[in-house]
N, C-alpha and C positions, 0 to 999 in steps of 0.2 A: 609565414616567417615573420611577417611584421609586425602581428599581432601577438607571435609568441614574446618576441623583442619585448614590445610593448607589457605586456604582464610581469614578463621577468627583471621587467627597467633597465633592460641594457639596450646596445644598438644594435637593429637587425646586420650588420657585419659581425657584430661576435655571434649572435644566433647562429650564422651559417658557415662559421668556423667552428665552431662548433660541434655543428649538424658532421660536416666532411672530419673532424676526428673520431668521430662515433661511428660514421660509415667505414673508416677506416680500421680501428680498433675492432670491429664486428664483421666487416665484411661482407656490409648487405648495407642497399642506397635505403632503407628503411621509411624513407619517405620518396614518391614517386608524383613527377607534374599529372595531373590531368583536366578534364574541362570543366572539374567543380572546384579545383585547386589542387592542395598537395595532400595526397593520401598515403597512409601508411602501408607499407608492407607487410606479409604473413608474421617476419620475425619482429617488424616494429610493436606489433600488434600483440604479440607473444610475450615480448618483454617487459609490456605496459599491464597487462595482467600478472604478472609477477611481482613488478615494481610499484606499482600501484599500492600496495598495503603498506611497503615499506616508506613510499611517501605522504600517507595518510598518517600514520603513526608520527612521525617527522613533525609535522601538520601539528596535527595535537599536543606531542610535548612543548610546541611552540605554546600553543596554545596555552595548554596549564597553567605556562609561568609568570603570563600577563593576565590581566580584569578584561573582561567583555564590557565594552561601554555600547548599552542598547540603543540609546538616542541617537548614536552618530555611526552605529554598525551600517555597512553596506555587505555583508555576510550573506553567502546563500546557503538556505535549509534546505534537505532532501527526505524526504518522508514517501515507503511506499504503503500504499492501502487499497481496498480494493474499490468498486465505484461506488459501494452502499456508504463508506467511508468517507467517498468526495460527496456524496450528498448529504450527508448525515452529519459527519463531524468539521469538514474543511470549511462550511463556511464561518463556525466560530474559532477555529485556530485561528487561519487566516485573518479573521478579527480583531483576535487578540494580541497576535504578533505586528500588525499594525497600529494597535493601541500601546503597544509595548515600545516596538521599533520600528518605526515611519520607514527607515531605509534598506530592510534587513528584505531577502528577495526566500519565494519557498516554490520548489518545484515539487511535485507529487508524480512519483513512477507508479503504474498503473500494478496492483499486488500481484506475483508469482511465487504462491508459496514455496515451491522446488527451489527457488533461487533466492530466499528472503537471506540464507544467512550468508550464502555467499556476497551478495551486493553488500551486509553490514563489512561483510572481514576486508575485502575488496576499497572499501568507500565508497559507493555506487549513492549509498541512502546510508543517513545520518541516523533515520529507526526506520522501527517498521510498528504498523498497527494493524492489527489482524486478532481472528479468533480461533484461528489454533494456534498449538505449540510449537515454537520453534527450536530446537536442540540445539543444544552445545552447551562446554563446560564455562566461558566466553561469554555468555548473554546474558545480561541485567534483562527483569520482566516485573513491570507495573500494572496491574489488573485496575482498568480506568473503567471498566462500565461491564452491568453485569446482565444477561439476554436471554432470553429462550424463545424459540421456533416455533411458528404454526402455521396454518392452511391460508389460503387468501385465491379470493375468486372474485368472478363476477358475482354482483349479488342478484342479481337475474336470475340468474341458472341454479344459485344456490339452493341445497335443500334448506328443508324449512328446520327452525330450530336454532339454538346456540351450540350445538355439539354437532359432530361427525364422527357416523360410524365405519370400522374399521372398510365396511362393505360399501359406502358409500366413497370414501376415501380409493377404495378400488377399480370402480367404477368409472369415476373421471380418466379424463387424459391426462396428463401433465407436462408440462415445463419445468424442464431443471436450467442449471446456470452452470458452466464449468468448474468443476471442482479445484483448477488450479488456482482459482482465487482464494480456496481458503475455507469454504460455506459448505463441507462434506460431513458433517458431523450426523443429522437425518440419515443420509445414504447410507451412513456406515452403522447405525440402529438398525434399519431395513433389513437391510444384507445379514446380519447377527436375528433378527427376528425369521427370515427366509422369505419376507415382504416382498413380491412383485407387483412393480406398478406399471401402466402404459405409459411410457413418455414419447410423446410427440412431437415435442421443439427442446430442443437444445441451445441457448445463448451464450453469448461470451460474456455476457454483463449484465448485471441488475437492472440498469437504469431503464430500460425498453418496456421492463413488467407491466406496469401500468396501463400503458396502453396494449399491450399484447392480450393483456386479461382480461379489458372493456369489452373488444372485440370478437372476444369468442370464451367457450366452456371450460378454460386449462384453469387447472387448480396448480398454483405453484408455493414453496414450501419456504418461509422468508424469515428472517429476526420480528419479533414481535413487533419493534415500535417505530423500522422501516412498513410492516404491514398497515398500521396508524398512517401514516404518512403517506402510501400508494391511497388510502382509502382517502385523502382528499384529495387526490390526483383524479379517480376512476370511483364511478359506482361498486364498488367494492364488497365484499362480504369477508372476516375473519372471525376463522374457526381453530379450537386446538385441537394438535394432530393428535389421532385416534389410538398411539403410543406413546412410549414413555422416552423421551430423551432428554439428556443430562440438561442443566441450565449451560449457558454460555458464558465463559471468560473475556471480553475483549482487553487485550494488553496492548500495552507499549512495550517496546524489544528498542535493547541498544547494547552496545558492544560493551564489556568492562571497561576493559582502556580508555573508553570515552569516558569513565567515571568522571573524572577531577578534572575534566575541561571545560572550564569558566563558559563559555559560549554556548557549549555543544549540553553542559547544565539549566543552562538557561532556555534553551528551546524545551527540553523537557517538560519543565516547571510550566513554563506557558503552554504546552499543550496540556499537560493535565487538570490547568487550572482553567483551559477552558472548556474542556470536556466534562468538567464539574457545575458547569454553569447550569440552572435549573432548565435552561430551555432547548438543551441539547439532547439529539437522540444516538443509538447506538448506529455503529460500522461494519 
């Protein structure tokens, strides 16, 4: 309660006058003590995903009508992506947005494609960066870096050669990575080609490849110029896969309505400006 006080700049006694006319008006203590503090209820809970878009919109038109001053913003940015993202692209946003704005704060939620566009319409995340598509009539999309897929192994194990045949390709085990981050675009060639492969490890995340590959025979299937980048991680080998699939999109995704909001423009520009930089690789 004091802390809301606090945000809201009034005193924790109107908070909780507050609090007890909303309990009252609703008819549910919406927030309840317990040994981590005070937590919300099923309907507090229910109504803050409701309200929530309508207080991010709020937010915004505030926004609009004033200049973003970056020097002296203490603003926090929410961006989700997925971990090929935090390795790839975050450490020159974050960069940038500190060469930009010393004080301005950025949190990174971990990508769920399923839920990209809800957390935009929501406020959850201020964009999202990923390389599929995400629908709606609602979503601005900026195409920041462009990719395509291939093999990556140990280079130990690897056959000999700069190619991989469809039969060798068959033959390994493999490692895939959860499709809900985003990186199903292979799988979905496969499936359309009638491509069976063994897969043997299944992760939740990019980031572990590296060492999972040194260690043993799994051929796993990655953006090009993340494969570059494990390969000076791990003795490495990269090959192009033994079929044909599309080049990659990577975009930035942001709401309409966040068009014309001075701030929420500003984080933009600084991400694509630093995802343009020569020494940055793809997400």
């Amino acid at each position: 309660m004091t802390l809301a006080a606090e945000q809201l700049f009034v005193t924790q006694p109107s908070v909780s006058y507050a609090l007890s006319r909303l309990r009252d008006l609703l008819n549910d203590r919406l927030f309840v003590r317990t040994k981590e503090g005070m937590e919300p209820t099923a309907v507090a809970t229910q109504l803050y995903q409701v309200l929530r878009q309508s207080l991010t919109q709020i937010e915004n038109t505030i926004d609009s009508a004033r200049s973003f001053e970056a020097l002296i913003s203490e603003k926090r940015f929410t961006v989700a992506m997925t971990d090929l993202g935090e390795m790839a692209l975050l450490p020159h946003i974050f960069r940038e947005l500190q060469l930009q704005a010393p004080n301005v704060e950025l949190e990174v939620v971990p990508l769920e494609i399923d839920k990209a566009y809800e957390w935009m319409v929501t406020g959850k995340v201020d964009a999202v960066i990923c390389s599929r598509p995400i629908a709606g009539s609602d979503i601005e999309r900026r195409v920041i870096l462009e990719e395509r897929y291939v093999c990556v192994m140990n280079a130990q194990s690897a056959p000999q050669g700069d190619e991989l045949t469809m039969q060798q390709f068959l033959e390994r085990k493999h490692a895939v990575v959860s499709r809900s981050l985003g990186h199903g675009l292979a799988e979905e060639v496969m499936a359309e080609l009638g491509v069976r492969r063994k897969v043997s490890l299944v992760l939740p995340h990019f980031s572990v490849l590296p060492s999972v590959l040194r260690e043993t025979d799994l051929l796993a299937i990655v953006p090009g110029k993340i494969a570059q980048a494990f390969s000076a991680m791990a003795p490495l080998k990269i090959c192009p896969l033994p079929f044909q699939v599309p080049g990659v999109e990577v975009a930035l995704y942001w709401l309409a309505r966040n068009e014309h909001s001075h701030s929420q423009r500003w984080f933009r520009e600084r991400v694509i400006a630093a995802v343009a930089q020569p020494d940055s690789i793809t997400g």
